[in-house]
DRENLONU-337297 format. One line per 2 residues: number of its first residue (from 0); their letters; for each residue x, y, z of N, C-alpha, C. Coordinates in steps of 0.1 Angstrom, whole numbers. Layout:
BEGIN
NUM = a = X Y Z X Y Z X Y Z ~ ...
This chain:
BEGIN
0 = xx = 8 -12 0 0 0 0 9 12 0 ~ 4 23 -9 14 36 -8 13 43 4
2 = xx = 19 49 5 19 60 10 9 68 11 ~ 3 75 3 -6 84 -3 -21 80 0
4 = xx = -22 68 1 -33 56 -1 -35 59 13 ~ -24 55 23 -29 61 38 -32 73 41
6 = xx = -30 81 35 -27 94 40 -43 101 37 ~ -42 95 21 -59 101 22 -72 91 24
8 = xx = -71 78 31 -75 73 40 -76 78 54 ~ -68 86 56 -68 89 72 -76 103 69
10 = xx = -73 108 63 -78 123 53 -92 124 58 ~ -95 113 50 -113 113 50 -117 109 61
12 = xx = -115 97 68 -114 101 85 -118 111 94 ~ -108 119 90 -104 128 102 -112 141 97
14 = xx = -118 143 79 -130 155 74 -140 148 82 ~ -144 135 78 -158 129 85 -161 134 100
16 = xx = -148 130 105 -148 134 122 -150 149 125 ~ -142 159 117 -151 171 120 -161 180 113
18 = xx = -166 171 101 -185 172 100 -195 167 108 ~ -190 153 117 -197 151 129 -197 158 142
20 = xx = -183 160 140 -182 168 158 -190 182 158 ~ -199 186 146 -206 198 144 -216 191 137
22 = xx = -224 179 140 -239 176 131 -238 179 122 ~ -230 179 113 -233 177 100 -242 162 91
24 = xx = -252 166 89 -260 158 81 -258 150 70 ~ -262 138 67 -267 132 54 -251 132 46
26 = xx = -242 125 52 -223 127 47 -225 114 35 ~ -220 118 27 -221 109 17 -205 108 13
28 = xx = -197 99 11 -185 93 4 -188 89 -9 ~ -181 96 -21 -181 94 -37 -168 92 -40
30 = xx = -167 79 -42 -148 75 -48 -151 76 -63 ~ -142 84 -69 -145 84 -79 -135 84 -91
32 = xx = -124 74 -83 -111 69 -90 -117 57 -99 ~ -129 53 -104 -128 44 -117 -133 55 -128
34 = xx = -132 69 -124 -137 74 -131 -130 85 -141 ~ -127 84 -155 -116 88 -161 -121 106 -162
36 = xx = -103 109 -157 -105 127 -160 -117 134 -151 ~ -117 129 -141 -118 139 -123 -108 146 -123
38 = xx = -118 154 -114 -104 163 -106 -98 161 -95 ~ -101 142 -87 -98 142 -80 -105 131 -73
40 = xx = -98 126 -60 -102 112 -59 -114 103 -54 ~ -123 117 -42 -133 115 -35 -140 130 -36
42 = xx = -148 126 -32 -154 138 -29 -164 136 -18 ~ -165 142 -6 -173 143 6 -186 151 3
44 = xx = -195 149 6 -203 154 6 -213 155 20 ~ -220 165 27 -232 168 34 -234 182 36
46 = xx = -248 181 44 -255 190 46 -256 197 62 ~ -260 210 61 -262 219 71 -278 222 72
48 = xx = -282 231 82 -294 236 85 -294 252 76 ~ -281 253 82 -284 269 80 -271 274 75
50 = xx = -269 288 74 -259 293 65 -249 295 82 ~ -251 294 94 -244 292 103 -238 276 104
52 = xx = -241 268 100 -242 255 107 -234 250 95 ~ -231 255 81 -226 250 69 -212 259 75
54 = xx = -211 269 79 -198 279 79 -190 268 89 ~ -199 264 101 -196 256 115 -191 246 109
56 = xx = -194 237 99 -192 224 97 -178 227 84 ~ -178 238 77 -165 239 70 -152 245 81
58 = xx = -157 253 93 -142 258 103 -139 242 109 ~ -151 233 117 -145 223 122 -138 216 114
60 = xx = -140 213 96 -131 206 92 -120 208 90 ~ -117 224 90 -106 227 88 -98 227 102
62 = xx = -105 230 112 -97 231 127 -92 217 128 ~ -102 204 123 -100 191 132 -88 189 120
64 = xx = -85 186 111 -77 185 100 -66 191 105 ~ -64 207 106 -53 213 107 -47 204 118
66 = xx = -54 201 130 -49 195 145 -43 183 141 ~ -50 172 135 -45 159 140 -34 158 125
68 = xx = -36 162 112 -27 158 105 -22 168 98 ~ -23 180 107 -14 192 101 -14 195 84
70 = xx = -26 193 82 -28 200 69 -35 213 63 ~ -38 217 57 -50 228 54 -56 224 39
72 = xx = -67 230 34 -69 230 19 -64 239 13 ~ -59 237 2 -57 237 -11 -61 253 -16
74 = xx = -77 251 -14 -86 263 -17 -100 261 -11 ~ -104 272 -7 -121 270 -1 -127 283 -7
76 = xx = -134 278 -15 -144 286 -17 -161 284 -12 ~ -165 298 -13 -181 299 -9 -185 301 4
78 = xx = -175 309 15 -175 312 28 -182 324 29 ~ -184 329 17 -191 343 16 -203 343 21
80 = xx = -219 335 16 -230 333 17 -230 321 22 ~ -225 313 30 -220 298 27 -236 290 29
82 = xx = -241 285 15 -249 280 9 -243 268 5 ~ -228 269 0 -223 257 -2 -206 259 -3
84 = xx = -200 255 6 -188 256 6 -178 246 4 ~ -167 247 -6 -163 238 -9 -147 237 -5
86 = xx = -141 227 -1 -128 230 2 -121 215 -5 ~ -111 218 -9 -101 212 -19 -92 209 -14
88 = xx = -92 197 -7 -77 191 -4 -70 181 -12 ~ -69 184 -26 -64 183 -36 -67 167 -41
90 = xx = -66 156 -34 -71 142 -36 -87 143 -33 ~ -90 152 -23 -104 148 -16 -111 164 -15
92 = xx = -119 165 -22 -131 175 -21 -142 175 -15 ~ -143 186 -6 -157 184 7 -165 196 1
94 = xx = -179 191 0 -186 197 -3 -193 201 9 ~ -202 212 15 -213 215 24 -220 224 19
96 = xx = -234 220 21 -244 225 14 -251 229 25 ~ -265 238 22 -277 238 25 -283 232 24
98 = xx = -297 223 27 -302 215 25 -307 219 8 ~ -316 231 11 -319 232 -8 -310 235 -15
100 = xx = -304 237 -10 -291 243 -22 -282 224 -31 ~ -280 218 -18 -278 202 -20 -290 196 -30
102 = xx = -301 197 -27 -313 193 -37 -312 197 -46 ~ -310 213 -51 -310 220 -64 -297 216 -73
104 = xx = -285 210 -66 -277 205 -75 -271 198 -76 ~ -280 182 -66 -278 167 -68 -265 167 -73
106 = xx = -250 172 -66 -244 168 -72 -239 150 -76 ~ -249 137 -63 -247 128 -66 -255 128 -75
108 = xx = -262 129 -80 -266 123 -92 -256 128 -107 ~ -253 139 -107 -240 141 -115 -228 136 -115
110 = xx = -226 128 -107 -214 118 -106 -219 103 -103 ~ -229 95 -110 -235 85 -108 -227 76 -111
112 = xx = -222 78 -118 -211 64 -119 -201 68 -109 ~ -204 72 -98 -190 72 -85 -198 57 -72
114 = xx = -185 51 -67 -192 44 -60 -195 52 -45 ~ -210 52 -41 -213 62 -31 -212 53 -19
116 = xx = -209 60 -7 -209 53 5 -212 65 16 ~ -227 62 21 -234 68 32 -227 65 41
118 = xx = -223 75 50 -219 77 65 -227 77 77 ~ -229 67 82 -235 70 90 -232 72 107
120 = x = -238 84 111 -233 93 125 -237 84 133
């Protein structure tokens, strides 16, 4: 096993762990390495209540992340209105939505051929 293989195994872990440690909702896991010409290897996905609770659930990921495996993203965009904010840790992209904002742009269903894997809190 590489290197890399653990690292963003542990990755997704430790995003999971601080969308839970702040309720984050409905977490969905999309691998989407049989999938040719991504930008990338997973993509996280869940939901918030509110445009507070989406901001809460993108600072915990980045607080629990920075802490246990000393990394940051990449890039985050959408902290402005955060309706849906995205942060890019270059193998693994986390999505956090609003709940309608999530409905209006199914991004699982735009990536249907990814294999999906519900989280459950």
């Amino acid at each position: 096993m590489t290197k890399k293989k653990i690292n963003t195994d542990v990755l997704i872990a430790v995003i999971i762990k601080g969308i839970e440690d702040v309720k984050g909702e409905d977490i969905q896991l999309l691998d989407l390495r049989e999938i040719e010409n991504t930008v990338c290897d997973y993509f996280i996905i869940c939901s918030g209540n509110s445009n507070t609770q989406v901001n809460a659930i993108s600072g915990s990921v980045q607080k629990t992340v920075s802490k246990e495996i000393k990394d940051k993203p990449w890039h985050v965009e959408g902290q402005n209105n955060s309706e849906w904010i995205l942060m890019d840790y270059v193998n693994v992209v986390v999505h956090v939505f609003q709940k309608h904002v999530r409905q209006f742009y199914d991004i699982e269903s735009l990536w249907g051929d990814a294999k999906i894997t519900e989280i459950k809190s």
